[in-house]
C-alpha angles and dihedrals in degrees: 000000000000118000092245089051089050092043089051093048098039086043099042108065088059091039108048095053092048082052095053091048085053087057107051085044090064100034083056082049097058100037100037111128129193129276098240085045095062091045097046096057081044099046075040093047088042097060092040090054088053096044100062082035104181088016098067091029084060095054096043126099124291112251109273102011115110133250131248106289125231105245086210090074090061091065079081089070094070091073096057090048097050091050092056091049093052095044098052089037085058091037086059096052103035085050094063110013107036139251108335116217135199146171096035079313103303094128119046133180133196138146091298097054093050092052098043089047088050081049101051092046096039082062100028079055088059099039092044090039081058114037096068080069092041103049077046082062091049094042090054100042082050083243099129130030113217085255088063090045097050079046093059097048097048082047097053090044092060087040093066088029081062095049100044087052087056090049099047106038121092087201122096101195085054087045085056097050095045090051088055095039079066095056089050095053095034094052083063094051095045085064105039093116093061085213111147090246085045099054091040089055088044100063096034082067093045096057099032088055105041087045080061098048085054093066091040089061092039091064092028082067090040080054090054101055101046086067103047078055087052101054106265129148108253086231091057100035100103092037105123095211089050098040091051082050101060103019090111086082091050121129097250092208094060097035088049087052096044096042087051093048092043088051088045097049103041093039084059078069092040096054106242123135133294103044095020099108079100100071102066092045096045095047093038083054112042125077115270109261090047078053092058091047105051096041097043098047121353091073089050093047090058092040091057084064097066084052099059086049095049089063092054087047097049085050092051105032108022114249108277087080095068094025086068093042105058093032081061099043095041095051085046095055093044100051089053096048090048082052093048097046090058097054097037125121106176118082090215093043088045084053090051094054096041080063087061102047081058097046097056083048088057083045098053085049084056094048101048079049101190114132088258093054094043100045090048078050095061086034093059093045089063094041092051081045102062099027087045099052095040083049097044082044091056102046085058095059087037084058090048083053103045113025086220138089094186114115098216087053100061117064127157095024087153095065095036105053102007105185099044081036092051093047087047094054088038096049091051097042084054083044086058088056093245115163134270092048126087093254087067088059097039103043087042091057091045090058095046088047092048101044081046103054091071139280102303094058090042085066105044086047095060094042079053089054097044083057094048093047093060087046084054094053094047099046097047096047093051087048105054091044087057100049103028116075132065130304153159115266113237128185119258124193120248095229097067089059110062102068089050100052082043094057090045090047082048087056106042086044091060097054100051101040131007092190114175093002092071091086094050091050108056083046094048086052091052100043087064096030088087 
């Protein structure tokens, strides 16, 4: 590959989607209109609506079925589809050619950045797919103004634009800026509701993780200067390819300090203990693509991170440090997500614990550090990312249906909205680790990695399935009493649908085959197994 060709496909997944946000704000610029005008054509449709009475209420929507989309909502599908161009066009290089580099280095890809960029479009796809039926939903129920709705697109746009950034860059220093970047877009989409919950959640995300960022850049800067001691230039000293290189000379006390506060600080976006309480406010906030999207990918993008640390720190440590660490943090987690669940009595908040619960389960793979482990962990990434963001879909239409998020209050959803109810019922029963979906295969590979890495991990391993066990009593009990019961059909637009079936299809299809990710995967594995 020519080194124009690897500088446009490193550069265009972060790009395009800037581009696109550019786009819709100008487009909100040209066409915004003023406030007393909004409310003077809907005073003026309101009193039409109650002039011609039964004419114009024979002629309205059926309950439940969506309104006409704005085609203007499904611009937000070309960065999706840009990101996974450019992710399987990398996967197909790196594979068999090596890392690619552009812009002085910078911006670096190997097998893990294909497959994290294949990741974060394969879900953006979904949740984009998905949002043009949902803002319908909003638009109808007087929830959102068309200003709202061109905010939320410009904000979702720099959202994937930020992930991709933190995917893509070599540099940790520029890692640490676009992770932070995402906390900075996403608090403003916690809170687009401006509801008085939204907008609490909103800024407990805002100073939990910031509070974590600000340990992530406490140990990025240890890091940093563990490798000016050790000889390294200052403009590579925050390099990842040069610091795994020459992390054997590091100062172990520093680099002990730094690897525990950057596991600490990326892990609070990840959703592992201690600074987790964010996680169930912020989804069960957010609208439901965003949803998607943070709990999809975001976690795993941040989680990606620690990875990349943890090969500087088994360089420099050996591997039983971070081995410990994230045994301890994963088991932890896990234990607090299986008691949650049980307690839990909100369908969105259930579904952000239930993150958690697999997030401490990717954890415990990179804990237990062997290829298997590592390559079910990234296995597992991909898997929670589809089921998670058709789940996280379908409870936002389930919420449009219902008015309600409270578990007790929705019963028969089957019967009464049979494709999101049938999503809803599909993605949990992936996010079970039932076959034929990709968990199966990953969760089943964890547990063989870790029973088979000695007696102290196959111990921590079966306390870790016992756990799991508990979260897959609670949510399938709390499922099925949501979808099972009688109801009233309603009519559901096609177009809601699709993204969801593809992302279960996505799902299924990676549990029974990889195909020609095989290849990518193993290297992806080895390319963060040190």
């Amino acid at each position: 590959m020519s080194p124009t060709a690897s500088t446009l496909l490193l550069t265009a997944p972060a790009a395009v989607p800037l581009a696109v946000a550019g786009g819709y704000a100008l487009a909100a610029l040209r066409t915004r209109a003023p406030a007393e005008a909004f409310t003077a054509v809907l005073t003026d449709t309101r009193q039409r609506v109650a002039a011609q009475g039964s004419a114009l209420a024979a002629e309205a929507p059926e309950p439940g079925r969506v309104p006409t989309r704005h085609g203007r909502d499904r611009l937000g599908l070309l960065s999706p589809a840009v990101i996974l161009a450019c992710g399987s066009l990398l996967a197909a290089d790196v594979v068999h050619a090596g890392p690619r580099s552009a812009c002085s280095g910078l911006l670096r890809a190997d097998a893990l950045t294909a497959w994290m960029l294949l990741v974060v479009g394969a879900v953006a796809l979904i949740a984009c797919g998905f949002a043009p039926a949902y803002l319908s939903g909003e638009r109808a129920a007087g929830r959102v103004s068309e200003r709202t709705v061109w905010r939320y697109h410009v904000l979702v746009q720099a959202f994937l634009a930020a992930m991709c950034l933190a995917v893509v860059t070599a540099n940790l220093g520029v890692l640490w800026v676009a992770v932070e970047a995402t906390t900075i877009v996403t608090a403003f989409l916690v809170g687009h509701r401006r509801t008085r919950t939204s907008v609490e959640a909103a800024w407990k995300y805002v100073v939990i993780c910031s509070a974590g960022i600000a340990l992530a850049f406490l140990g990025t800067v240890l890091i940093y200067y563990a490798a000016r001691q050790a000889g390294i230039a200052e403009a590579w000293a925050l390099d990842w390819p040069t610091l795994v290189a020459g992390a054997d000379r590091f100062d172990p006390a520093a680099t002990r300090l730094g690897i525990t506060l950057v596991v600490l600080g990326f892990g609070t976006k990840a959703g592992l203990v201690p600074l987790h309480a964010w996680l169930p406010d912020a989804h069960s906030q957010a609208p439901a693509p965003v949803s998607a999207l943070m709990s999809g990918v975001l976690l795993s993008v941040a989680f990606s991170a620690v990875l990349r640390y943890r090969v500087i720190a088994d360089a420099a440590l050996g591997p039983d440090f971070t081995r410990l660490l994230l045994a301890g943090i994963a088991l932890l987690t896990l234990a607090l997500a299986a008691g949650l669940l049980l307690a839990q009595r909100d369908y969105k908040r259930m579904l952000a614990y239930s993150s958690m619960e697999h997030m401490s389960l990717i954890a415990l793979a990179a804990a237990i550090g062997s290829p298997l482990a590592l390559s079910a962990a990234l296995l597992h990434i991909a898997g929670h990312g589809l089921a998670k963001s058709v789940a996280f879909c379908a409870s936002g239409r389930i919420l449009q249906i219902t008015g309600t998020t409270r578990i007790g209050r929705v019963r028969g959803l089957i019967a009464k909205a049979p494709p999101p109810a049938g999503a809803f019922g599909l993605a949990v029963v992936a996010l079970l680790a039932f076959p034929p979906f990709s968990l199966f295969a990953s969760e089943l590979a964890i547990a063989r990695a870790g029973f088979a890495a000695g007696p102290a991990f196959g111990w921590i391993t079966a306390v870790a399935l016992l756990l799991v066990l508990v979260a897959f009593a609670a949510l399938a009990v709390r499922a099925a009493r949501m979808l099972l019961g009688p109801g009233t059909p309603a009519q559901e637009s096609p177009g809601a649908v699709w993204p969801l079936a593809l992302g279960l299809v996505a799902c299924a299809a990676l549990g029974v085959t990889l195909g020609p990710l095989t290849d990518l995967l193993h290297a992806a594995a080895q390319a963060i197994g040190g």
